[in-house]
ZASE-608706 format. One record per residue: residue number from 0; x, y, z of N, C-alpha, C in turn. Coordinates in pm, whole numbers. Example, Ala and Ser with C-alpha at 12.3 -4.5 7.8 and 13.67 -1.06 7.14 Angstrom:
// residues 2
     k     n.px     n.py     n.pz    ca.px    ca.py    ca.pz     c.px     c.py     c.pz
     0     1319     -569      780     1230     -450      780     1320     -330      780
     1     1285     -225      708     1367     -106      714     1290        3      787
***
This chain:
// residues 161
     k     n.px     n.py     n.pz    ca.px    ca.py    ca.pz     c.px     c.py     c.pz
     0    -6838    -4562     4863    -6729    -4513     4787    -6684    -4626     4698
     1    -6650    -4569     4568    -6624    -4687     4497    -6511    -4674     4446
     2    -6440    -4788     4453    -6277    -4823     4445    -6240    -4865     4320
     3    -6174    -4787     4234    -6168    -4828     4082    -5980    -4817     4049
     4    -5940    -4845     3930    -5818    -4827     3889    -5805    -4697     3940
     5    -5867    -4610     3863    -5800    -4442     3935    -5736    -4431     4042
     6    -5777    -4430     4131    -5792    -4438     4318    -5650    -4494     4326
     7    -5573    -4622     4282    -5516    -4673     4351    -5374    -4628     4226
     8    -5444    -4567     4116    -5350    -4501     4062    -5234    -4376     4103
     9    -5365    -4272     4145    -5359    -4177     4252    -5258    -4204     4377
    10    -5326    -4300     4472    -5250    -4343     4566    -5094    -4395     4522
    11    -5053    -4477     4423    -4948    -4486     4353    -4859    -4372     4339
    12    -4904    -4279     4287    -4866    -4133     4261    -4814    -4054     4383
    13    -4938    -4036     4464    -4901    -3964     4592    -4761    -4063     4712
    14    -4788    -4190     4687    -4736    -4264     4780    -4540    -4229     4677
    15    -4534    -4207     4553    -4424    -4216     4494    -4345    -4071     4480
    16    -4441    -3986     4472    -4381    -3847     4521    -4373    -3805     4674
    17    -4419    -3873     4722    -4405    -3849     4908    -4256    -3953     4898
    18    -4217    -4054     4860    -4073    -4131     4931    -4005    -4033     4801
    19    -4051    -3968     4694    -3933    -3884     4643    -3884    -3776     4742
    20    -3979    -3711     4819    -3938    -3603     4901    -3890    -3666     5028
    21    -3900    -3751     5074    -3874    -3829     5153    -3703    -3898     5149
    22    -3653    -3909     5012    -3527    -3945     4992    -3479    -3839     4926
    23    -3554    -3662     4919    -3476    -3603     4913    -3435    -3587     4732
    24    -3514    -3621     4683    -3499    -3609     4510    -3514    -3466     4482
    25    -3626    -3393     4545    -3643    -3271     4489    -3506    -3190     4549
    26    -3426    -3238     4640    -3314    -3118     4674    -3222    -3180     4553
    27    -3189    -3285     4506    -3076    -3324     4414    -3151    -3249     4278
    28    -3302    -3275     4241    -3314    -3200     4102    -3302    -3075     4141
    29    -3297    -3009     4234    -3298    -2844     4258    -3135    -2825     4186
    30    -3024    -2930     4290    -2908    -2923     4296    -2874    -2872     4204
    31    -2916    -3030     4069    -2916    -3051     3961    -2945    -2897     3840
    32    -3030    -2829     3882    -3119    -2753     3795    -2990    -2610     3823
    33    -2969    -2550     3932    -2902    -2449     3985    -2810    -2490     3980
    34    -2706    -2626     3971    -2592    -2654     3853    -2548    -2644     3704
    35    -2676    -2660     3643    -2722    -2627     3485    -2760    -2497     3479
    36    -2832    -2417     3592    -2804    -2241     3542    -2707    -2201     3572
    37    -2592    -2224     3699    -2432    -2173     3693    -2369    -2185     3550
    38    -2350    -2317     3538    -2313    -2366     3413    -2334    -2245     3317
    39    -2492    -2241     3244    -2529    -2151     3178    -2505    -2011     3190
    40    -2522    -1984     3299    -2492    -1822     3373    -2334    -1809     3353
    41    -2212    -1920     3384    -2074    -1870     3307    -1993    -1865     3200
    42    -2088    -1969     3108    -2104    -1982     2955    -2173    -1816     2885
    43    -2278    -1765     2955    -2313    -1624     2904    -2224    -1537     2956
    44    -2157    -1545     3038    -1987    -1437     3134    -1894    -1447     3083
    45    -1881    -1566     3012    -1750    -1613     2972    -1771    -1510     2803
    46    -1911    -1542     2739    -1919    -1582     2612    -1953    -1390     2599
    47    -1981    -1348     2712    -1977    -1175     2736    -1834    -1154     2715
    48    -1800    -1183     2802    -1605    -1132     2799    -1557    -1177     2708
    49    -1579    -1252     2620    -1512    -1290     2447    -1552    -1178     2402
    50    -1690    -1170     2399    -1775    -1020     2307    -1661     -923     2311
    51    -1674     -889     2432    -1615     -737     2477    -1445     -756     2442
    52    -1401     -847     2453    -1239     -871     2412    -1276     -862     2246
    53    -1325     -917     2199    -1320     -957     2054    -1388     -789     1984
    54    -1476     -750     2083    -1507     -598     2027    -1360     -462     2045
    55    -1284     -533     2162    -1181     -457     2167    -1088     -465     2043
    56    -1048     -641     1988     -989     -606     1954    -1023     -611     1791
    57    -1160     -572     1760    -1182     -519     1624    -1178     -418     1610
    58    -1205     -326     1763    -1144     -201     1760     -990     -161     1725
    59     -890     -257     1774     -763     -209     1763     -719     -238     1648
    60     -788     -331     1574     -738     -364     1431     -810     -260     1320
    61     -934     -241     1367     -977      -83     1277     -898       10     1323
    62     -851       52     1451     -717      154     1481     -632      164     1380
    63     -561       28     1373     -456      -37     1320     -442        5     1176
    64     -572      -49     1092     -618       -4      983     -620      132      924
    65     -657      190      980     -689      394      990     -534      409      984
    66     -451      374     1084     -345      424     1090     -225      369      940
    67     -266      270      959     -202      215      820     -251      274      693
    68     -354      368      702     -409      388      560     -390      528      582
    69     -356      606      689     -306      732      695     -150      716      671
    70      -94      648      713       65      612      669       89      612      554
    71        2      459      467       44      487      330      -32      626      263
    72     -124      703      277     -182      842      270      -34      915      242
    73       17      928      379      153     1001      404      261      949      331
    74      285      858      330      376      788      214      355      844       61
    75      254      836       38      215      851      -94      274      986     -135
    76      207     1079      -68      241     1236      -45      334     1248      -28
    77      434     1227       57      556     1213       30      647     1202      -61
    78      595     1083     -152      619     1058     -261      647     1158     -369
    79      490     1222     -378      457     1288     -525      553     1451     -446
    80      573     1418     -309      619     1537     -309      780     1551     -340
    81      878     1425     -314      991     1411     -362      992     1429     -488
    82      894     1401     -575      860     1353     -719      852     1478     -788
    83      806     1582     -717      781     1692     -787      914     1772     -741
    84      934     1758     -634     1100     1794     -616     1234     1766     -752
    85     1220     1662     -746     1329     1587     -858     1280     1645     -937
    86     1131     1657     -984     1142     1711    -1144     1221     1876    -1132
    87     1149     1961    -1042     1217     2111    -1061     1332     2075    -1076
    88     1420     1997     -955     1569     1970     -986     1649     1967    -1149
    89     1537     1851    -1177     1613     1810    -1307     1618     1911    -1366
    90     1475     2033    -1369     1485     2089    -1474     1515     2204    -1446
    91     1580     2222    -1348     1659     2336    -1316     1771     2319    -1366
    92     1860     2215    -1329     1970     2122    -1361     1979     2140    -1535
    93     1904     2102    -1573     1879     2092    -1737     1917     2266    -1831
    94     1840     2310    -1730     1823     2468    -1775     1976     2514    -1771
    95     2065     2484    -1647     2179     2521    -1627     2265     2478    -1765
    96     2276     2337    -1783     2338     2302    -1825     2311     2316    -1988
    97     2187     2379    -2055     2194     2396    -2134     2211     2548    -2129
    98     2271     2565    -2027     2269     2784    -1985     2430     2746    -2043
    99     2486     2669    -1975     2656     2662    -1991     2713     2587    -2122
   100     2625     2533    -2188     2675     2494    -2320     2646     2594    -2404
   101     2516     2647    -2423     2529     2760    -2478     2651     2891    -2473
   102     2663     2893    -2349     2787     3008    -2324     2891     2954    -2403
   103     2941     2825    -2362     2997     2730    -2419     3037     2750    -2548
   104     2944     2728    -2638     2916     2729    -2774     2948     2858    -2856
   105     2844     2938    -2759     2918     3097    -2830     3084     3133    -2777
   106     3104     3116    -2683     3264     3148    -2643     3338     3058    -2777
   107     3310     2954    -2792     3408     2882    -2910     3349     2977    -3043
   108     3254     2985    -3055     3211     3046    -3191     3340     3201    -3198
   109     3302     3290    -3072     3376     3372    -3052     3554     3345    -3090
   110     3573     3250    -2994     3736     3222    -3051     3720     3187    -3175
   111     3648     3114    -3226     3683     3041    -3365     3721     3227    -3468
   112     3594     3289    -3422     3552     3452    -3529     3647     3513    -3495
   113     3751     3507    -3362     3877     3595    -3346     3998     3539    -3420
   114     4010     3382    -3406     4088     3345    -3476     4144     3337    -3664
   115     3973     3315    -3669     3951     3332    -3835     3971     3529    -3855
   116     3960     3617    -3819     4002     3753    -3837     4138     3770    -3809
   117     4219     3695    -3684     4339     3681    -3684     4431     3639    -3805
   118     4400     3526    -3862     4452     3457    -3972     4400     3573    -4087
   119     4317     3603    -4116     4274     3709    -4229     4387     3838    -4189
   120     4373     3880    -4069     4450     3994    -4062     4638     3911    -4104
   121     4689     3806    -4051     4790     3744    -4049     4859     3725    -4183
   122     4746     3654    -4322     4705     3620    -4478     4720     3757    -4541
   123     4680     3881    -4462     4642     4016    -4524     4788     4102    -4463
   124     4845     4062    -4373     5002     4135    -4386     5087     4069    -4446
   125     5074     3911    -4452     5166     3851    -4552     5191     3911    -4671
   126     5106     3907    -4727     5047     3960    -4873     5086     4128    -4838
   127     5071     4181    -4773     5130     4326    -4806     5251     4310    -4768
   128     5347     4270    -4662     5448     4237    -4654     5533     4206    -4833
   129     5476     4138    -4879     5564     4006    -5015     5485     4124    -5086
   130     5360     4223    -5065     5370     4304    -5207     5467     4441    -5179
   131     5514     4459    -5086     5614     4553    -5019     5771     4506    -5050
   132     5742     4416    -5020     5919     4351    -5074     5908     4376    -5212
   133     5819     4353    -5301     5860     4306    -5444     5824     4495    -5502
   134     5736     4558    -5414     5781     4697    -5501     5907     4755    -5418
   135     5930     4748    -5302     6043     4843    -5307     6141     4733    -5325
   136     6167     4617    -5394     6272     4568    -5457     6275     4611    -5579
   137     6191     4634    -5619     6226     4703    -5802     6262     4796    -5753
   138     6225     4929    -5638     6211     5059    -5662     6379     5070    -5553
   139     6442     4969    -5538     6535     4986    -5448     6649     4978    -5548
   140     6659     4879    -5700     6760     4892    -5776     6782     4973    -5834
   141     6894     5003    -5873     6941     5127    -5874     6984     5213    -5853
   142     7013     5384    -5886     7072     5463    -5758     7041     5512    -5669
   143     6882     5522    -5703     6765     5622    -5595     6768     5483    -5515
   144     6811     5379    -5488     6801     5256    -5341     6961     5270    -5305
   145     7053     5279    -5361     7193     5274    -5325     7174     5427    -5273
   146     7171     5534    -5247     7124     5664    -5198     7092     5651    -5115
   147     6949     5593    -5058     6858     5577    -4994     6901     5465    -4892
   148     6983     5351    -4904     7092     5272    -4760     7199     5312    -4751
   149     7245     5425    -4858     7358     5535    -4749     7294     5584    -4624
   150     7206     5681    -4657     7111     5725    -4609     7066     5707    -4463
   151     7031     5579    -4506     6974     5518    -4342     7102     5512    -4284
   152     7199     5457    -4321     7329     5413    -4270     7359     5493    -4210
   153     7375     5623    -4233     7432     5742    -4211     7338     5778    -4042
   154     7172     5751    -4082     7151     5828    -3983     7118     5677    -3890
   155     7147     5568    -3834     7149     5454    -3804     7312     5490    -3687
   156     7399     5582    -3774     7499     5570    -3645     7459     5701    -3573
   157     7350     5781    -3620     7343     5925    -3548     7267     5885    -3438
   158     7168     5806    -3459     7077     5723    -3353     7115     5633    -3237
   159     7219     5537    -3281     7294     5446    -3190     7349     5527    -3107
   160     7444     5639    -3157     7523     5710    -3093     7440     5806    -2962
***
């Protein structure tokens, strides 16, 4: 048998992994190794339960969202619905008030057309009045008017009486 570097390489080897198991190295790298997959194994538990929290709460903020965009939705509508309210108002409002100026307007037109026929009728007895005085003042001098306020005189006490 021939004894070369190899051989005592070998023996090196075997003699250095026998006092590793011997002092127990392979239970500390086991230790070691099944410390680094806990580790790892609650880094993926941990980094799960972020997921699932962080998926919750992109859920509640898309909730959040929907609901906020149905609100202002409803807001809006609301809006155009006050909006269309006020306008009938106004222009109901409008309609009235140009219903009552008109009435308005003709009622004064009316007084003004009773008043102006008043004054015409008022202008138009004056004038027969002052053309009544001035004929039966001619037609009163004389004897046929001195006759004529016996006359009344006479029957003025038949009446009183």
């Amino acid at each position: 048998m021939h004894i070369d570097a190899e051989f005592y390489v070998l023996c090196g080897f075997i003699v250095f992994v026998g006092l590793l198991v011997y002092l127990g190295a392979h239970n500390a790298i086991l230790k070691a190794l099944d410390a680094r997959g806990e580790a790892i194994q609650k880094e993926l538990d941990e980094a799960a339960k972020l997921r699932v929290e962080a998926t919750a709460l992109l859920a509640s903020f898309e909730k959040k969202r929907a609901d906020a965009e149905a609100n202002a939705a409803a807001i809006v509508a609301d809006a155009k619905t006050q909006a269309e309210q006020l306008k009938k108002d106004a222009v109901e409002r409008m309609n009235d008030l140009i219903a009552r100026r008109t009435k308005q307007a003709e009622a004064k037109i009316a007084l003004a057309e009773a008043q102006a026929a008043a004054d015409v009728r008022a202008a138009a007895a004056d004038h027969a009045a002052k053309a009544a005085e001035i004929v039966l003042g001619d037609q009163m001098r004389g004897a046929g008017g001195a006759d004529l306020v016996a006359r009344e005189i006479a029957g003025l006490r038949s009446r009183l009486n």
